[in-house]
C-alpha positions, 0 to 999 in steps of 0.5 A: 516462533511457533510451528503449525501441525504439518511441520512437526516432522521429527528429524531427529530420525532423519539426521541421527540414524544412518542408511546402512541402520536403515537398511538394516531394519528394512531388511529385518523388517522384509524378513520378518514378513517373508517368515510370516507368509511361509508360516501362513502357506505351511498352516495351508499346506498342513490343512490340505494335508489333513483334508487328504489324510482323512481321505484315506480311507476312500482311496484305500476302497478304492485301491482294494475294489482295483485289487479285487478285479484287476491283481495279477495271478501269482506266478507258480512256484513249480514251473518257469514262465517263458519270457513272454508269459513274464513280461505280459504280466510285469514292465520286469521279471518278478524274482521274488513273490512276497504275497501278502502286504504285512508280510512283504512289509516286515521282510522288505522294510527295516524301520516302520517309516519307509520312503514313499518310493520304495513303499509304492514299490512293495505294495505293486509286488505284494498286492499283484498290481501292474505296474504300468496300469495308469488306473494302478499307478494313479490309485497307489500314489494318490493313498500314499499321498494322503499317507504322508501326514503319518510322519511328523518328522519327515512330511512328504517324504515317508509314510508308516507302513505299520498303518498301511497294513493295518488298514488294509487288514481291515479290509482283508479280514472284515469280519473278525471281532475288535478283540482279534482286531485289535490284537492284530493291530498290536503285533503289527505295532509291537517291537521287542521291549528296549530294556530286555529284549527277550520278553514278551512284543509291546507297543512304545506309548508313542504309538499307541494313539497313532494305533487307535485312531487310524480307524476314525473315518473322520473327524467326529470317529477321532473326537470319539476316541480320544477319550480312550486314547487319552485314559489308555495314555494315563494309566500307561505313565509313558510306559511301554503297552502290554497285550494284556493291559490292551486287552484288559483296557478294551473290557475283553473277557478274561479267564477265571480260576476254573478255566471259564470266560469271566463276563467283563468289569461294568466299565465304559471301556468296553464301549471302545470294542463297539467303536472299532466294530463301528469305524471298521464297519464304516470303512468297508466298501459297499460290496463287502458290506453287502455280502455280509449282510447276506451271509448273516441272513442267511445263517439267520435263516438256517437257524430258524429253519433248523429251529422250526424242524426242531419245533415240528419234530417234537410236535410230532412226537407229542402226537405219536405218544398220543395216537400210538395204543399203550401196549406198543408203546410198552413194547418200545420201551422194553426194546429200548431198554434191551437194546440198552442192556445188550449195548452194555452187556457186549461192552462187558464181555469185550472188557473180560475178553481183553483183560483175560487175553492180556493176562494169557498173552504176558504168560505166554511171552515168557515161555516164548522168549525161553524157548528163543534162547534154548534153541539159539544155545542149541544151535549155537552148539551144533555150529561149533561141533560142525565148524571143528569137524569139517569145515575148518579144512575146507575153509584154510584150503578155500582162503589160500587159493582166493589169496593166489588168485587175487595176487596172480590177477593183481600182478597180471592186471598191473603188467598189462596196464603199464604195457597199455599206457606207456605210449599213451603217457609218453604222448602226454607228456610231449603234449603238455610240454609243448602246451607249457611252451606256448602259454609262456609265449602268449603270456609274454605277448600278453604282458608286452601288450599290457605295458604298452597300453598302461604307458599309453593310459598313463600319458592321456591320464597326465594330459588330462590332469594337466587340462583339469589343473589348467581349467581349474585355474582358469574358473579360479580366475574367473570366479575372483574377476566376478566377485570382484565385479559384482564386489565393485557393482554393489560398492557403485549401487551403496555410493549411489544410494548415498549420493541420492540420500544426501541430495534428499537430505540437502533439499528438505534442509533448504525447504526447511530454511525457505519455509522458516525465512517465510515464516519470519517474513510474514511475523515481521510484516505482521508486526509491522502492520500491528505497530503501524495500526498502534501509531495510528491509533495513537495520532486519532487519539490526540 
């Protein structure tokens, strides 16, 4: 008997496999796609960060323009501000004045991945923010916010204050070169080399492209520079960066044999100083960008003014040559040349002056230092004559009456003291008896009391253990009866399950039986009509 299209229900599945395998792939099945929705909303939460992160540079103008207008004056260091003056300018009073962010970062901040609290934290003290501004609040937190992709490991929850302070030194110090920039950056990412740390600061390989491309505005600046990136990358061989490789690298001007700037190798590197000078450019606000421009016009314009008195000056001397008559020029050139010849004549008399002085002076010094040690000896021999003639008796007579009147004034002086403070001491000492005696009564009362309040301490210590062991016991109880509960609902909802699963099972094989009992009916009723149309047939016949 054959079965039609509709029928060819493969119940092997049905009747070989059991609910708990089932269940099983159901559940494989939901995990796999629960997995794949969080790795779409993480790809999503990964692109909305990289959108912030090169935002950056926005909210950090942004930040600086605030900073600009609204920092707070640093607190002198000479005079102490009253309560009131302290808290007009701080929600707390500021002990320490860090100054300036790069500074405040390496006092304050151990490894360069820093939590974003504690980074918020640092940049309202360094930077002079108030901290209880909204503006401020909402400028600070929104930057770090976009700061947050620095940190691969930890997202969300660090940021890299070696970028900070390298992105706010671009906007501190606009105008300095890309060589001087770049060795800035590369002291700020530097550490001590880890296999002798008593050489000279690098920068580990890992480092070097997150150095480079925290300049890039965007996107096409980091397609720019990775070029760079990349080849810098290889010819380190994941060793750790040199000052000098970095600068060598940039096509920066070194020193030859003899002292002078060497022009730079014809290599394409030196392109990577004009990319810095662009993206830091880019990155500058417009008011700094502004001023500037101004300052280089108007040094432009001293040069030509300069350079236009200097054209005028000449002209004018051209024409003096011309219009003055030959003989006071004649003149002038004679006084010229006295003038010169007096200049070197006076230098002359000045250097023999000098040099005669000095030769009489060393003469002299000589018979001056003779004469010091003559009369030294002289009087070095008058003093002992007189000394043995006449002042020997009065000096043992003078010694011997200081001797008795220090003894006397000694004995007199002790005498008058004793007799002074006798009384004095005998008050004394009753009184410090009397304060002994007391400390031991209060000491004695003070221990009675400790004792009575450690007794009382230690009965409502046990009383609440015993309470804290007894509500113990009760959570434990408590806690099996759920699990046991929730152990009896689930085994009630797994029988159900089955219950309903083998009521399933028992109708589709009844329909299976009442479709193939149909089938055989209709093949019987089918046959039956086919013999009858033959028997037919065969009667017509004959």
């Amino acid at each position: 008997m054959q079965r039609s299209a509709s029928e060819g229900f493969p119940l092997e599945h049905v009747f070989l496999s059991s609910p708990s395998k089932r269940r099983i792939r159901a559940i494989v099945e939901l995990n796999r796609e629960v997995n794949r929705k969080v790795d779409e909303q993480a790809q999503v939460q990964q692109a909305v960060q990289r959108t912030k992160y090169l935002s950056r540079w926005k909210h950090l103008r942004a930040l600086f323009s605030y900073y600009k207008l609204n920092a707070l004056p640093a607190t002198s260091a000479t005079r102490i501000a009253s309560p009131g003056e302290q808290h007009a300018h701080s929600p707390q009073r500021r002990k320490h004045d860090h100054g300036h962010l790069e500074l405040a970062c390496a006092e304050l901040c151990v490894e360069p991945w820093v939590p974003v609290m504690v980074m918020e934290s640092i940049m309202y003290s360094s930077l002079m923010l108030d901290a209880r501004a909204i503006a401020a609040q909402s400028l600070v937190k929104s930057f770090l916010q976009c700061m947050h992709v620095s940190h691969p490991r930890k997202p969300g929850t660090f940021v890299d204050f070696r970028a900070i302070c390298c992105m706010w030194d671009v906007l501190v110090n606009p105008t300095f070169p890309p060589a001087r920039r770049l060795t800035r950056w590369f002291y700020i990412y530097a550490v001590a080399p880890p296999s002798s740390p008593r050489e000279e600061a690098v920068v580990l390989a890992m480092d070097v492209r997150a150095m480079l491309l925290l300049s890039c505005p965007d996107v096409d600046g980091e397609r720019d520079m990775d070029p760079f990136v990349h080849e810098l990358l290889d010819s380190l061989d994941d060793q750790p960066l040199h000052l000098a490789c970095l600068l060598a690298f940039a096509g920066t001007l070194l020193r030859d044999a003899h002292g002078h700037d060497a022009p730079p190798a014809p290599d394409h590197r030196f392109d990577l100083q004009v990319l810095v000078r662009r993206f830091c450019w880019d990155n500058l606000t417009e008011a700094q960008r502004v001023a500037i421009e101004k300052d280089e016009s108007d040094l432009t314009a001293a040069i030509v003014e300069r350079e236009r008195m200097h054209a005028q000056h000449k002209r004018a001397l051209a024409y003096w040559m011309l219009m003055e008559p030959r003989k006071r020029f004649q003149r002038w050139k004679h006084f010229t040349d006295d003038s010169v010849r007096l200049k070197k004549a006076d230098a002359h008399a000045k250097w023999y002056k000098h040099r005669h002085g000095l030769c009489y002076l060393g003469r002299n010094t000589a018979r001056v230092q003779w004469m010091k040690r003559r009369r030294a000896d002289a009087a070095r021999q008058y003093h002992r004559t007189l000394q043995h003639t006449a002042l020997d008796g009065w000096v043992h007579f003078w010694t011997a009456e200081t001797e008795l009147a220090r003894v006397a004034t000694g004995q007199a002086e002790w005498q008058y003291a004793t007799k002074r403070l006798r009384a004095s001491y005998e008050r004394l000492q009753t009184h410090a008896t009397e304060q002994r005696e007391a400390k031991k009564v209060l000491l004695a009362r003070a221990v009675a009391l400790l004792q009575q309040t450690t007794d009382k301490l230690l009965v409502k210590m046990v009383d609440a253990w015993r309470y804290f062991v007894q509500l113990q016991q009760r959570d434990r109880m408590a806690a099996k009866d759920q699990a046991n509960l929730v152990a009896a609902g689930v085994e009630f909802d797994r029988c159900q399950r089955e219950l309903r699963q083998m009521d399933y099972e028992d109708r589709y094989a009844a329909q299976i039986r009442a479709d193939e009992e149909a089938d055989f009916e209709r093949a019987r009723k089918a046959m039956f009509r086919a013999q009858a149309k033959q028997v037919y047939e065969v009667r017509k016949i004959k």
